[in-house]
N, C-alpha and C positions, 0 to 999 in steps of 0.2 A: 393394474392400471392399463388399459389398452394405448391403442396409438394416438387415437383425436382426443383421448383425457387429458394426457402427458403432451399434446401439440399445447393446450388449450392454456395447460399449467404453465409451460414455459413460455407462452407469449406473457403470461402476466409477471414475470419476472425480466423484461426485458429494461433497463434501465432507461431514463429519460437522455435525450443529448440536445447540443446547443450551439450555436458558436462562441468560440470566447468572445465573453461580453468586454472585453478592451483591446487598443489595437498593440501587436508585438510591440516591444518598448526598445524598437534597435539601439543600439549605440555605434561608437565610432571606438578604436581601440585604437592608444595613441602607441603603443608596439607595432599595430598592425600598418599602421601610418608609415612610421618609419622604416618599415619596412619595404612597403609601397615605393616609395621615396628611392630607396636605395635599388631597388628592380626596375626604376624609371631608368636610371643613371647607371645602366648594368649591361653589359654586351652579352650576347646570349651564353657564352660560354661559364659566365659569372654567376650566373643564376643558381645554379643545384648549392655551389657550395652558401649562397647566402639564405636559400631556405634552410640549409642544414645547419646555419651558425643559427637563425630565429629559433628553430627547435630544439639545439642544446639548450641555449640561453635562458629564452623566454618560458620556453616549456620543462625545463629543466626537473621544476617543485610538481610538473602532474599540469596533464590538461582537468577541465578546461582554462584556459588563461584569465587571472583573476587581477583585475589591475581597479587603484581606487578610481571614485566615479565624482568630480564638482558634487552632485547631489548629496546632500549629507547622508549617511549611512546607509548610500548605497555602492554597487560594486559595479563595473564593467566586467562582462562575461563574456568569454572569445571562446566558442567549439570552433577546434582543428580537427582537421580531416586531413592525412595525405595518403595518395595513392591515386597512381597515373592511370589506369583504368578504370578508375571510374569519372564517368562521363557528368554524372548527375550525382549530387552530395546533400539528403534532407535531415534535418534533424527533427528526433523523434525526441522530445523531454516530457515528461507528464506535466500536465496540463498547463506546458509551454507551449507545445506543437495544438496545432486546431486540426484533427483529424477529418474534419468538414473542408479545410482548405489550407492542404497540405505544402502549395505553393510559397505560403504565405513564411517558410522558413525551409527552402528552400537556399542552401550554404551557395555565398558567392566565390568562385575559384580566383583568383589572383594571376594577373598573366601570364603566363609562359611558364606557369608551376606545377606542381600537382598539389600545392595545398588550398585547401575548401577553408572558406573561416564565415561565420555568424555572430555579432556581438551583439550582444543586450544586455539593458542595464535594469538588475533585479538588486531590491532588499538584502541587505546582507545577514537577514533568518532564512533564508531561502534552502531549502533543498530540493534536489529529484533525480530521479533515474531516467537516462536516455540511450539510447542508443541512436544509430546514424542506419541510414538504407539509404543505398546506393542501385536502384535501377537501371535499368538500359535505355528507357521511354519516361518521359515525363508522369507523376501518380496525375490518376484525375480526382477530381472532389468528389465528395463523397453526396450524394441524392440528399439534398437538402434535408426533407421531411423522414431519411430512414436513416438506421440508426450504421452504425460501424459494424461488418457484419464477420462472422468467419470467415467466408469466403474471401471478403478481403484484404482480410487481415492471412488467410494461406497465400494470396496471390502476392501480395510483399515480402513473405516469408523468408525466402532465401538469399533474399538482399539486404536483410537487417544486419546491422555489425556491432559489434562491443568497442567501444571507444580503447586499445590496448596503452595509453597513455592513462588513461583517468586514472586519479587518486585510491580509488576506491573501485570494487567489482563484486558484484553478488549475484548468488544463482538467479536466474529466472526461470519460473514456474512453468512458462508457456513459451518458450523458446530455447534453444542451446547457447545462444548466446549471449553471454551475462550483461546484466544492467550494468551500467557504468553509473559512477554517482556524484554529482555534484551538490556540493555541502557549503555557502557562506560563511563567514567568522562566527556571525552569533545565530548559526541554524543550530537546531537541537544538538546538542551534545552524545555519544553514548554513553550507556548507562554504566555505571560501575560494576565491573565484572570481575571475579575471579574463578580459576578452573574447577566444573562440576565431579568432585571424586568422591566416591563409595554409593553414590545413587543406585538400586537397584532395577534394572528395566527387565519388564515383560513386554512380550508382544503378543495380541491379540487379535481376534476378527470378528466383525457383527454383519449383521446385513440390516440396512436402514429401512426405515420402513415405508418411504416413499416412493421412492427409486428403484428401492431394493437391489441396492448396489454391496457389494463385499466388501468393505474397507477394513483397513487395518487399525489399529486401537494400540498408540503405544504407551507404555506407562512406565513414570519416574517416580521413582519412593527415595525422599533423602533417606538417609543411611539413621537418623532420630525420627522417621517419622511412624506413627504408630497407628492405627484400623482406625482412629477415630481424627486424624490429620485434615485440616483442609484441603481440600477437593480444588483442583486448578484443571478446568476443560478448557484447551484452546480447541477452537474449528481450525479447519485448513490446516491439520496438525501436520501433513508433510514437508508443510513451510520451515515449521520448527524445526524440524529433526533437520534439516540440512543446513538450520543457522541456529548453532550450539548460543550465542548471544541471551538468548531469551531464560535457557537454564544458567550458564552461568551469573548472569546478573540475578537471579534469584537466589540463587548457591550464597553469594556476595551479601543478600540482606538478611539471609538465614545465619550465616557465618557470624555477623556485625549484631543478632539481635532483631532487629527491627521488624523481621518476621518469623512466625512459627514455622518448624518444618512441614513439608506439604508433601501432598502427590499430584503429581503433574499428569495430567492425561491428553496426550496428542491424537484427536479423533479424526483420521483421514478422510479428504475428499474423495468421492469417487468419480472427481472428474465435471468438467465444467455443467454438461447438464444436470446431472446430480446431483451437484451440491444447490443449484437453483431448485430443484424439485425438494430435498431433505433440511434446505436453512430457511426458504420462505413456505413455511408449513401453518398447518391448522395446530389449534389447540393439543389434539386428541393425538396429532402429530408428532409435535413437539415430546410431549410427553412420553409415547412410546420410545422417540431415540434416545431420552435419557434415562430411561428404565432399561433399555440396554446397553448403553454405555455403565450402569453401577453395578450390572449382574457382571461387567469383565472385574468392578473392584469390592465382590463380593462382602464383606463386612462392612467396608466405609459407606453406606447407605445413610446413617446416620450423620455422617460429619458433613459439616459443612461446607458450598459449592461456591463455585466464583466459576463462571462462565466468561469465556471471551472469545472477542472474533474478531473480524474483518471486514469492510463489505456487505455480502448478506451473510456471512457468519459473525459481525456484528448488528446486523436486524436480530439473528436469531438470539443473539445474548442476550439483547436486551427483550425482547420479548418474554423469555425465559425468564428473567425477573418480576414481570407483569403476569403471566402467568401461573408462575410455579414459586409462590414466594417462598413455601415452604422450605424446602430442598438445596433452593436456590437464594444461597445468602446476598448475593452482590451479581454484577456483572462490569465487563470492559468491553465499550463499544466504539470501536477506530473505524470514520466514515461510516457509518452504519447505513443500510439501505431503505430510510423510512419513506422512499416513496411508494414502496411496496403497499400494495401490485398496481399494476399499472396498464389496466386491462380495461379505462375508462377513457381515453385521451377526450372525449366531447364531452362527456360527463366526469370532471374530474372531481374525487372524495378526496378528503385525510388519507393520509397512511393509517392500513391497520394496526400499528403499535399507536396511535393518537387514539383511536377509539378505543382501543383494548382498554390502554391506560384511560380511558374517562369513564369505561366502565366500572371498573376498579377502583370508582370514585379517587384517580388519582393515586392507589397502591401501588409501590413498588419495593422490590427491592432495591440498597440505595445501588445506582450506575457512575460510572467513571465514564464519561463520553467524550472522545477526540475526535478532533478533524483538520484536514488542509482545507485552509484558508481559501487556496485557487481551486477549488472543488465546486465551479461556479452551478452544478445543477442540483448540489446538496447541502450549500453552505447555509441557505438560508431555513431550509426544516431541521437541520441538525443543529441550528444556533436556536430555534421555537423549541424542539424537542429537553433543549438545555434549562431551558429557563422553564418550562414545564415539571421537569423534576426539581427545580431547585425552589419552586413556589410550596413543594410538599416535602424540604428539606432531604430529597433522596438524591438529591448530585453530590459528589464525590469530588472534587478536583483538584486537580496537580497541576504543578507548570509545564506538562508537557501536552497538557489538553489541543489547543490550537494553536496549531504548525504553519509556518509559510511554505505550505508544501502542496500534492494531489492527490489523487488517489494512488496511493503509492506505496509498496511494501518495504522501499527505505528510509522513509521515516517513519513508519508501522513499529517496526524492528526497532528502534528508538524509543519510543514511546511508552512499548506495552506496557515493560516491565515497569515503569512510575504509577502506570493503573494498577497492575495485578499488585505491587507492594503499597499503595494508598488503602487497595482492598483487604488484604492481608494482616495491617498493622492494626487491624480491629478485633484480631483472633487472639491477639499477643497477652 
């Protein structure tokens, strides 16, 4: 593929963007009140030790500060920030923050302190992963009509922070500093998990046939599973490998019964362009990377597939069901990107998985499709997309389908494993 094919390719994978369609839902946080209060009434010397006594106290159980809200079953949410050099304190939540208008959460410092606070009052199913940037200059908004760009996103880079209070911290994929993660009372639960032992792993390499990138191919055999075992392709499979979560909870429903043992295949990305070039693919496409991915598990051609993904590694799952029914028993699709492609903005079509599937007079394999709720520029084709399969009895669903969450791999990692075992418990 030359240079202007591969320009041409990846503009049609560029996602849509929007601003959030509601306004920040500030709150007032009656700790933080009191706080205020007592720094009114406080000579300057008095001051360090009564932020320090808020931060044992109040933040004692893990930021962020989670205090009940009047509103019935919602919650007041206080992000803390301390630290006297930094001048400027934003938070960054998935799709809490409006990366079109970054102002607009933008943490207020408290006088004569160094700590930064933001409360707002969200849902108590609420999840997400945030982090905080800390600048030296004011962020400017982002060009209304383009979209969030790299560039941008390297120019914040080194002033992004991991919340080292939060409850909860998971790798990030595209930065070094980990998500932090805010989880509600009744946000999705994890899954039941106990620890993966006697799995046998190989490790592999293909080169896709799009990109033609060299990714690695890692594969898990339960210790009962035998050539003719369900097939479990995750995409973005480096995710997995660094959050054991996904195999141990499957360990856990193999152990219990509820599913067969299987072979897990973790199919790497080869990196943000390439996996836009290799997940949003043609037919003739698709098919080649899964005839490469079954030549690394040689005998199991036969056995049955469960595809899943993420993102546009959930486009490609599901497509792969639409598709490749044969092969391809089922799929898991979390956010999936069915506004693919999006190389019409004046003329805008369906997504091609809408046509595929209406060619296919409606065939698919059955899909398990999830999504966050605040995923305002996907919620509404992935809620068409649902009821689409479920008019031709091919939805799948669990309760962990739609999340009060974004697009976000911490409640991704929650989720899966209730698809891949809804998909699974049909093999039994």
């Amino acid at each position: 593929m030359d240079e202007q094919a591969r320009r041409a390719r990846l503009m049609r994978t560029i996602p849509p963007h929007s601003f959030r369609p509601w306004p920040l839902p500030r709150a007032v946080s009656p700790a933080v009140q009191r706080l205020e209060a007592a720094l009114a009434a406080a000579s300057a010397d008095q001051v360090p030790a009564l932020v320090d006594r808020f931060v044992a106290t109040e933040l004692a159980d893990g930021t962020p500060l989670i205090e009940q809200s009047p509103k019935p079953g919602h919650s007041i949410v206080t992000f803390c920030y301390r630290g006297a050099g930094a001048k400027l304190v934003y938070l960054a939540a998935n799709r809490l923050t409006d990366h079109l208008d970054p102002a607009d959460t933008l943490m207020r410092r408290l006088d004569r302190t160094d700590l930064a606070v933001l409360s707002v009052e969200m849902p108590n199913d609420w999840i997400a992963g945030y982090q905080f940037i800390t600048p030296p200059a004011p962020l400017s908004s982002a060009a209304l009509h383009e979209p969030f760009t790299a560039r941008q996103l390297q120019s914040i880079s080194k002033f992004i922070r991991t919340d080292p209070l939060a409850r909860e911290h998971l790798p990030n994929k595209l930065h070094p500093e980990q998500h932090s993660v805010v989880a509600l009372p009744d946000a999705i639960a994890l899954p039941a998990s106990s620890r993966a032992e006697g799995w046998q792993r190989s490790d592999h390499q293909i080169t896709t046939p799009v990109s033609g990138s060299d990714v690695p191919v890692t594969v898990f055999r339960h210790p009962q599973a035998g050539a003719d075992a369900p097939v479990v392709l995750v995409l973005d499979g480096e995710v997995w490998l660094q959050d054991d979560l996904l195999i141990n909870s499957l360990h856990q429903a193999i152990g219990t019964g509820r599913i067969p043992p299987i072979q897990l295949v973790l199919l790497h990305a080869g990196g943000a362009g390439a996996r836009q070039l290799d997940y949003a693919c043609e037919l003739d496409e698709s098919e080649l990377l899964l005839e490469k991915v079954a030549d690394v598990l040689e005998g199991s051609v036969s056995a049955p597939w469960i595809t899943a993904g993420s993102s546009l590694g959930g486009l490609f799952a599901m497509l792969s069901a639409v598709r490749h029914r044969g092969p391809i028993a089922g799929a898991v699709a979390q956010s999936p990107s069915l506004w693919w492609p999006s190389d019409a903005p004046m003329n805008p079509v369906v997504g091609r998985w809408f046509t595929e599937f209406a060619d296919a007079a409606g065939a698919s394999s059955p899909v398990v499709v999830q999504l966050g709720l605040l995923e305002n520029t996907l919620a509404t084709t992935v809620l068409e997309a649902r009821e689409a399969l479920r008019s031709r009895g091919e939805l799948i669903e669990t309760p962990a389908d739609l999340v009060r969450g974004g697009h976000d791999i911490v409640w991704w990692r929650r989720a899966l494993p209730a698809g891949l075992i809804a998909q699974l418990s049909r093999f039994n």
